[in-house]
N, C-alpha and C positions, 0 to 999 in steps of 0.2 A: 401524505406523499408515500407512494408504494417505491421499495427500492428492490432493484434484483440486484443479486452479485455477478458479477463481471469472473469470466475462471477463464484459465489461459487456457492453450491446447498443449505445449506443454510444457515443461520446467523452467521457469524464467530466472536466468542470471546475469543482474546488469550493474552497473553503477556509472553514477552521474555527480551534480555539483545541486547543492543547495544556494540561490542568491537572492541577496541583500535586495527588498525594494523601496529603493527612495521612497517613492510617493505616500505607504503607508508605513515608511518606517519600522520594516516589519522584513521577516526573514520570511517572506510569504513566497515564493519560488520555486518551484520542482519542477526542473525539465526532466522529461522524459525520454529517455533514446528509442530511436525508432526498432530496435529488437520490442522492445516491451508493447509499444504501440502495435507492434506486428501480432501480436498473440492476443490484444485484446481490440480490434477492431473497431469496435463501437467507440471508439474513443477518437475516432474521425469523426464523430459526428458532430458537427460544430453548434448546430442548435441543440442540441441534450446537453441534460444539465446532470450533473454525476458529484457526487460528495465522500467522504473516506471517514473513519473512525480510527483514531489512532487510540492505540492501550500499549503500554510499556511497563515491562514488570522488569523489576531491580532483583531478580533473584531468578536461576532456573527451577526453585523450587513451588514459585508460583506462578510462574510458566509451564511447569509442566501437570499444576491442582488444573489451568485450562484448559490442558490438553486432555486431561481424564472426561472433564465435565461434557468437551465436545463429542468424545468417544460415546459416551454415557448417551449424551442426544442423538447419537448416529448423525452428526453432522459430514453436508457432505463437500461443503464448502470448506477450505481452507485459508487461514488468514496470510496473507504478506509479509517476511520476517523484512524489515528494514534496519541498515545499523545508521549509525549518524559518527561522522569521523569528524576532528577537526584538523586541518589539513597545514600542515609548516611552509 
């Protein structure tokens, strides 16, 4: 399976609600607000099928060994900072 990356047009600043689903039991849920949906388009597309990679570093200082390594590969893609809150 060939994947491209999805890149906004441009700066995306959003936040949303993480929810609970019954069915599997599972915190499986990301709504997405229509700003984000607005910059990545293809994400209307109801029959495409689209996957995510999540990596989470406990430290800025191995956060930022990746960000060396991406410079290093002239990467021209950039990854999505997500934070995770737990809300009172």
């Amino acid at each position: 399976m060939d994947k491209k990356t999805l890149i906004p047009r441009t700066i995306v600043d959003a936040s949303g609600k993480l929810y609970y689903d019954e069915k599997s039991q599972a915190w499986g849920i990301i709504r997405l607000k229509s700003d984000l949906i607005k910059e990545f388009p293809q994400l209307k597309e109801k029959r495409s099928k689209f996957s995510y990679q999540i990596e989470y570093y406990r430290t800025i200082e191995e956060m930022e060994k990746l960000i060396k390594e991406l410079k290093k590969k002239k990467v021209e893609v950039l990854p999505v900072l997500m934070w995770l809150y737990k809300e009172d």
